[in-house]
C-alpha positions as CSV (number, residue, x, y, z in Angstrom):
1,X,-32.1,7.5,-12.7
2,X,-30.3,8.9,-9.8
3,X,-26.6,7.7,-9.2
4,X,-26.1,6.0,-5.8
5,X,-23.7,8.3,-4.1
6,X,-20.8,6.5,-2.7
7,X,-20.4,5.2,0.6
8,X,-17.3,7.7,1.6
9,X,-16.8,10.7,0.3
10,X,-13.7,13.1,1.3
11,X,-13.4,16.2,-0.4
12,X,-10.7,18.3,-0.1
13,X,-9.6,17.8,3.1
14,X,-7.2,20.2,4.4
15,X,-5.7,19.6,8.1
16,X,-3.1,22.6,9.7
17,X,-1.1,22.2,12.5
18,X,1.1,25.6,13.7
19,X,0.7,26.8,10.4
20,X,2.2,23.5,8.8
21,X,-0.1,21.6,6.3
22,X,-0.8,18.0,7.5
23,X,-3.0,17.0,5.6
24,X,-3.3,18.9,1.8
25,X,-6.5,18.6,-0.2
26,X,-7.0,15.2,0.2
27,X,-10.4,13.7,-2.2
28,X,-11.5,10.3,-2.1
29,X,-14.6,8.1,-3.0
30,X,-14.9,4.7,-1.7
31,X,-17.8,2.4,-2.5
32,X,-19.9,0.0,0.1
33,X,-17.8,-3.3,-0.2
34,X,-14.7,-1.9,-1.6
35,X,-11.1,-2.0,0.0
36,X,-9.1,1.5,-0.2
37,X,-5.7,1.9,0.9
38,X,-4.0,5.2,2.0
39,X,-0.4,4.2,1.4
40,X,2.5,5.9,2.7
41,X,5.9,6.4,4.3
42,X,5.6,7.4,8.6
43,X,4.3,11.0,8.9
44,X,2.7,11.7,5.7
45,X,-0.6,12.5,6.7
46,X,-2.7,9.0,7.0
47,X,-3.5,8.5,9.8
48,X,-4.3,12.3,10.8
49,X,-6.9,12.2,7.7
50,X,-8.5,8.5,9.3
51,X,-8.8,10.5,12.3
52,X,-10.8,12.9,10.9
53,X,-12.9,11.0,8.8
54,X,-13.8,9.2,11.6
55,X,-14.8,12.3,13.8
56,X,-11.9,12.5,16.5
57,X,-10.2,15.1,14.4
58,X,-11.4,18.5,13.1
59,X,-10.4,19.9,9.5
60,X,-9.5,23.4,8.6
61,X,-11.3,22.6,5.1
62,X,-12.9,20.1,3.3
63,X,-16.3,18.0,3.4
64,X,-17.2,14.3,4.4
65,X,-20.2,12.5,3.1
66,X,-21.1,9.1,4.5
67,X,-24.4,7.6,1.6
68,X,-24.5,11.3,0.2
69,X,-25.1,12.4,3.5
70,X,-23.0,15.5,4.9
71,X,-21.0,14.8,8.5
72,X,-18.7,17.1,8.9
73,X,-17.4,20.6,7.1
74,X,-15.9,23.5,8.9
75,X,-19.1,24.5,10.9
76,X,-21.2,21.3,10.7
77,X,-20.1,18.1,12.5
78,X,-21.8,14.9,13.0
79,X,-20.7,13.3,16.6
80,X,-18.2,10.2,15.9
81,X,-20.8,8.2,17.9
82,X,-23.6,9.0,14.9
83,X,-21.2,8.5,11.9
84,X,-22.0,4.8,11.9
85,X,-18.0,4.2,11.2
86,X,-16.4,1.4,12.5
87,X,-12.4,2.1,14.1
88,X,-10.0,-0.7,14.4
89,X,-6.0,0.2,15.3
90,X,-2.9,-1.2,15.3
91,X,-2.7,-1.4,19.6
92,X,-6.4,-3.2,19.6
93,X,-7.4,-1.4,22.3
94,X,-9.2,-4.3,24.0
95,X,-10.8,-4.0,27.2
96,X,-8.5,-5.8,29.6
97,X,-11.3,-6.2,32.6
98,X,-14.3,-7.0,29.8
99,X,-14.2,-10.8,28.1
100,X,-13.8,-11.6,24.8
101,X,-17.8,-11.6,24.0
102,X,-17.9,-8.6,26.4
103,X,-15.3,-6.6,24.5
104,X,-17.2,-7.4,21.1
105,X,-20.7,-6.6,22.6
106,X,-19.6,-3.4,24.0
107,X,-21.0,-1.1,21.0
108,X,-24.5,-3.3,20.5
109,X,-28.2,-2.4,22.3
110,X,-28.0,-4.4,25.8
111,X,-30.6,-6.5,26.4
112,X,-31.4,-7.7,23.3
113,X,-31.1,-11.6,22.2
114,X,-29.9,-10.1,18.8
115,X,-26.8,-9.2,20.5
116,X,-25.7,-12.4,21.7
117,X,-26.6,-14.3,18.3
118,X,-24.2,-11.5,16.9
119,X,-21.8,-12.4,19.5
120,X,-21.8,-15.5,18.6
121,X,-22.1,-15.6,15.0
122,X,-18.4,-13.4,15.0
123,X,-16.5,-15.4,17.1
124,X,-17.2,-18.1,14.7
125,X,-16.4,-16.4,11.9
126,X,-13.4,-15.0,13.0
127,X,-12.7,-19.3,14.1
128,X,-12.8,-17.6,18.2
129,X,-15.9,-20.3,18.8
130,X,-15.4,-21.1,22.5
131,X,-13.3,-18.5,23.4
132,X,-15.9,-15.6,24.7
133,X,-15.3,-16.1,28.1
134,X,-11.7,-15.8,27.5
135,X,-10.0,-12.8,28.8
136,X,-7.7,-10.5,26.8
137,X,-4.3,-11.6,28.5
138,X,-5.2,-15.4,27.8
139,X,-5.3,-14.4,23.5
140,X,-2.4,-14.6,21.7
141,X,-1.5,-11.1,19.2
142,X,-3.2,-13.2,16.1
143,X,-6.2,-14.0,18.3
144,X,-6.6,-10.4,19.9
145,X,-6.7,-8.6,16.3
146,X,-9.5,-11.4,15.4
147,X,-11.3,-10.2,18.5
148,X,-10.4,-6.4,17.6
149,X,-11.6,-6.9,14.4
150,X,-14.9,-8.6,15.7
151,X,-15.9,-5.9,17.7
152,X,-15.3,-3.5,15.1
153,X,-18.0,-5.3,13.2
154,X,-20.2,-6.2,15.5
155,X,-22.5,-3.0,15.1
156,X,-22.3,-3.1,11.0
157,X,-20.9,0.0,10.3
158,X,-21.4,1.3,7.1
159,X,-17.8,2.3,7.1
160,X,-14.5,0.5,9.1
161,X,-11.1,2.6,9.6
162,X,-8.1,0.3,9.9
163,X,-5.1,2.7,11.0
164,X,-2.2,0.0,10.6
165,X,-3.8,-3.2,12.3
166,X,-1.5,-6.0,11.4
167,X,1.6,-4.2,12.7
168,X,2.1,-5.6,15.8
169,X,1.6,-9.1,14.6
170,X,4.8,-12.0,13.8
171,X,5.4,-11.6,10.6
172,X,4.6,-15.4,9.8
173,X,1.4,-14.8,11.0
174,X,0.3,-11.3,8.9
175,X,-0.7,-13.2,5.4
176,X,-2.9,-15.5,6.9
177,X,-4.5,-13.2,9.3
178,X,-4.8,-10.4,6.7
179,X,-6.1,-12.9,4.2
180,X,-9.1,-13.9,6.5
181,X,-9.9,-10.6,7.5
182,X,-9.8,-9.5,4.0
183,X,-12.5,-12.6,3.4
184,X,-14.7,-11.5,6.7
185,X,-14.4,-7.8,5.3
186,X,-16.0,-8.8,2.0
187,X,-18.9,-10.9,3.4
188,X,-20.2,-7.4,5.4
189,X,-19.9,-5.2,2.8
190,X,-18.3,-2.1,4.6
191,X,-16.4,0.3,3.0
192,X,-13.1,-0.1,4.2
193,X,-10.2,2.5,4.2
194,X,-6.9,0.8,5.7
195,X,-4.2,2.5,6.7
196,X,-0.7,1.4,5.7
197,X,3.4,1.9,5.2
198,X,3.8,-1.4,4.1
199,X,3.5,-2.1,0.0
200,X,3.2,-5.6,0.6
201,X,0.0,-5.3,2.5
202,X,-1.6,-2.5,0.2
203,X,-0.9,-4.8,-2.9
204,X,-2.6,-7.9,-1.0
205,X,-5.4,-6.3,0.6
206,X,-6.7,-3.5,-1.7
207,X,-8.9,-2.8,-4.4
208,X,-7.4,0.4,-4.6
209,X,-4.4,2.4,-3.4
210,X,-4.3,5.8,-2.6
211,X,-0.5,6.8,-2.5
212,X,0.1,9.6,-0.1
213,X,3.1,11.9,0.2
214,X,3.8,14.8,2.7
215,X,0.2,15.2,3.4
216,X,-1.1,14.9,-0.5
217,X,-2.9,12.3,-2.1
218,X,0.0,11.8,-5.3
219,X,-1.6,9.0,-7.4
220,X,-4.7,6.6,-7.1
221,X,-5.6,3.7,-8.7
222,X,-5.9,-0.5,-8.7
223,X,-2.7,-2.0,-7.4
224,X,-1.4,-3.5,-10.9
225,X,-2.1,0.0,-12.1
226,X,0.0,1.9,-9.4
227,X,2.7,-0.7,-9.4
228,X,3.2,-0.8,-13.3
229,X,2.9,2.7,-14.1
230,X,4.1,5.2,-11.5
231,X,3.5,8.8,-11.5
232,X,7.1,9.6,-10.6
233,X,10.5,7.9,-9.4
234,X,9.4,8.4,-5.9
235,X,6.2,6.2,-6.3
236,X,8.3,3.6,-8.3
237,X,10.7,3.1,-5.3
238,X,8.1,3.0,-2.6
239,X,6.4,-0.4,-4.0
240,X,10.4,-2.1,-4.9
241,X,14.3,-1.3,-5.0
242,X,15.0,0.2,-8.0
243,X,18.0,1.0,-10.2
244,X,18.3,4.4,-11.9
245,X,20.4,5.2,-14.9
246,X,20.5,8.8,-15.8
247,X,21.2,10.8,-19.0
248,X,20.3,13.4,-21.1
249,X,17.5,14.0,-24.2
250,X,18.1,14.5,-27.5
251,X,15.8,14.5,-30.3
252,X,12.9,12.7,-27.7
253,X,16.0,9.5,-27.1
254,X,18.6,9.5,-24.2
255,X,21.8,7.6,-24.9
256,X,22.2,4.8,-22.2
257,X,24.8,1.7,-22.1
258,X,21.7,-0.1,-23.1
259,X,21.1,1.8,-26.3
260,X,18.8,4.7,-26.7
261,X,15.4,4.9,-25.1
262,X,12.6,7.5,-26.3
263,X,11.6,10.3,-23.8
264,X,8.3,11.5,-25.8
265,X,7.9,14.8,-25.3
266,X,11.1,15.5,-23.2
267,X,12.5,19.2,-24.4
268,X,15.8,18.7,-25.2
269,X,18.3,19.1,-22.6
270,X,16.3,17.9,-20.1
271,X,18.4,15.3,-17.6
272,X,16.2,12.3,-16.9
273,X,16.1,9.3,-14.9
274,X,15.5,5.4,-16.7
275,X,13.8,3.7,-13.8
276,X,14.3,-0.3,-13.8
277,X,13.3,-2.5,-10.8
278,X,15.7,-5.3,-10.6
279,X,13.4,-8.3,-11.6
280,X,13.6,-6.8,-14.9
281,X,17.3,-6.7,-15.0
282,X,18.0,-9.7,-17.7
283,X,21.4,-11.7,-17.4
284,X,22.4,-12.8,-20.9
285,X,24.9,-15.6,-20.3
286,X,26.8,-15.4,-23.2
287,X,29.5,-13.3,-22.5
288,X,29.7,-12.0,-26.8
289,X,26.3,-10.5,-25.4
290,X,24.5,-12.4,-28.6
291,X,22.9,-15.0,-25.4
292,X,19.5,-16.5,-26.6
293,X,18.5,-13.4,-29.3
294,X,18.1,-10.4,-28.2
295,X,14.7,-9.0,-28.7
296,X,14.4,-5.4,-29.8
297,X,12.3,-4.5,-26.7
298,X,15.5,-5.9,-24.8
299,X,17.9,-3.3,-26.6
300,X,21.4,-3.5,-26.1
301,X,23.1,-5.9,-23.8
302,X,25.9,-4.3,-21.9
303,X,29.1,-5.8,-20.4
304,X,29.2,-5.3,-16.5
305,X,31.3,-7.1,-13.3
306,X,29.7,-8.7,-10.6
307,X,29.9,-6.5,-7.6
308,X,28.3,-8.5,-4.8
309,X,25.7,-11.5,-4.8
310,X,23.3,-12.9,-1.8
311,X,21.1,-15.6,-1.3
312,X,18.0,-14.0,-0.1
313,X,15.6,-17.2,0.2
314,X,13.4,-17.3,-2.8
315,X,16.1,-15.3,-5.0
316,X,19.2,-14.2,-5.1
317,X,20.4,-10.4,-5.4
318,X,22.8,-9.5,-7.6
319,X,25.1,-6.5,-8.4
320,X,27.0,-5.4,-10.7
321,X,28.8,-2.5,-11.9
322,X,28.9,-1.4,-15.3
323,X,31.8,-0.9,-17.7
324,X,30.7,2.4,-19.0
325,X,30.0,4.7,-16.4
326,X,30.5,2.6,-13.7
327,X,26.8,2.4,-12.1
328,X,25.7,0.1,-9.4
329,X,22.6,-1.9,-11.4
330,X,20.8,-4.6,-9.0
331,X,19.4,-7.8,-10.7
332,X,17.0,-10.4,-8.7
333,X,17.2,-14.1,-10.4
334,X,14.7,-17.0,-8.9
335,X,16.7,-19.7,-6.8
336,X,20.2,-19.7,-6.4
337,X,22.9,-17.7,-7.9
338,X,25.8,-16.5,-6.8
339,X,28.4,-15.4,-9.5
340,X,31.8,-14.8,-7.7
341,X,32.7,-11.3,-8.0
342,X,34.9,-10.0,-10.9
343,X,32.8,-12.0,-13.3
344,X,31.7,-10.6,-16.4
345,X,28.2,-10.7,-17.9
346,X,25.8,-8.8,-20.5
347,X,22.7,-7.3,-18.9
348,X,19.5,-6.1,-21.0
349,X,16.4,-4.0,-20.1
350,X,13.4,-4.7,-21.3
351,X,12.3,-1.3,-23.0
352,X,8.1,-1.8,-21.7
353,X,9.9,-2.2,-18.0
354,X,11.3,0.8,-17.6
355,X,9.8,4.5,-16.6
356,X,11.6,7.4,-17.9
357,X,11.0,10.7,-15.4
358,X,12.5,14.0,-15.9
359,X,15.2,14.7,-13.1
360,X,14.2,16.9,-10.2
């Protein structure tokens, strides 16, 4: 039995601009119903590679299949019109002299009773029943990405392009808004590529994350996955703050304040970097450092000052600076708490929360 091909298909995509690469060897595959997210800091490529997916952009190299079917290499080139893609960005770019059930008609047949039934059926999906005769001005930000996102759908793409659609919304208002879309998303069963810079949003919306980097595609995978095991420091950092403590390997173990930690296949010599992401800085309360029994995967505790603490609404942040060496480390605990500075405490690491990477 044949495989079904995917719904997307990118393969190595390779954009030039003056002789700089934009966008370098970028693959993906994404599957009808499935949420991808191309992750990434301001200028690393995204939104220059959801441009040419979608046809307004031409690549130097590469292929894109839409069901198996070819739509664009370096000679061939299916008009964006044809692609049956869907675009959504993060301006809207509603029609300001069209209503609201004008602006998400405007890519359906005219004429047809069909399109007013879809008409209708959106707005009350996206909870917009009764507003169609409204007028873009008279929406609020939430209620112009519904309509945004309405129109985007209307024709039933095969395929929808978000290039950062939730950035110009109140913060207060993103989760709910991205949590219904998400829900609206799922029910048509598009292939969705989203592009992002926010970590947050990735983690909430995706079924998988495609972290990009200076125009390259650096590690793919479900969001627990890309979260809990990081291809680098660098990836670690983008998703959290982290703290860094940095030594040297001997015999596959580097000597920290908190004990040794193995570096598997490390040559000796080598300078590395212990990656820990402050929620997995522990606080032993006992000042002997003995606290509530050490386990072994918490190694060592070490003796450190408080720096600085902050309340920070559902947490508080915590530094402190160690006795040997003298490191900054960061520590988030739940609630309140807000140690005066000078006082002394023992901090462990859990030794299955940390990532050891050689130093660059």
């Amino acid at each position: 039995m044949t495989a079904t091909p995917p719904r997307l298909e990118v393969q190595n995509l390779i954009r030039r601009f003056d002789g700089r690469t934009v966008v370098g060897d970028v693959s993906l595959t994404i599957e009808a119903g499935q949420v991808t997210c191309l992750l990434g800091p301001s200028g690393c490529g995204k939104s220059t590679t959801l441009r040419i997916i979608a046809g307004v952009d031409m690549q130097d190299e590469g292929r894109i299949y839409v069901d198996g079917a070819l739509v664009c290499d370096t000679v061939f080139r299916v008009p964006p019109e044809r692609r049956h893609i869907g675009l959504m960005f993060q301006d809207f770019a509603l029609f300001p002299h069209l209503s609201v059930e004008e602006n998400i008609a405007f890519g359906l047949p005219r004429g047809q009773e069909t399109r007013v039934r879809r008409v209708a059926e959106l707005l009350e999906r996206v909870s917009l029943a009764g507003f169609g005769p409204k007028f873009p001005h008279e929406l609020s930000g939430g209620e112009q990405q519904r309509v945004a996102l309405a129109r985007a759908l209307a024709p039933r793409p095969r395929i929808l392009l978000m290039d950062e659609p939730f950035s110009g919304l109140d913060e207060r208002l993103r989760d709910g808004i991205r949590d219904d879309t998400l829900a609206l998303l799922k029910e048509e069963g598009a292939a969705v590529l989203l592009v992002t810079h926010e970590p947050h949003e990735a983690m909430r919306m995706a079924d998988e994350i495609a972290l990009m980097r200076a125009g390259r595609i650096v590690q793919r995978g479900a969001p627990y996955n890309i979260y809990n095991a990081p291809v680098d420091r660098e990836a670690a950092a983008f998703f959290s703050d982290i703290n860094i403590l940095r030594g040297e390997v001997r015999g596959a173990l580097t000597q920290t304040p908190f004990g040794e930690f193995l570096a598997p296949g490390v040559p000796d010599g080598t300078e590395v970097e212990i990656v820990i992401r402050p929620q997995h800085l522990k606080i032993d309360f006992d000042r002997a450092g003995r606290g509530p029994n050490p386990t072994p995967e918490d190694g060592t505790p070490a003796r450190a000052a408080v720096a600085r603490s902050r309340f920070m609404g559902r947490e508080s942040l915590v530094e402190f600076r160690m006795d040997a060496g003298g490191e900054i480390l960061k520590a988030t605990v739940p609630g309140v708490f807000l140690p005066k500075p000078g006082t002394v405490m023992w901090l462990m690491i859990r030794r299955d929360r940390c990532f050891v990477f050689p130093r660059r």
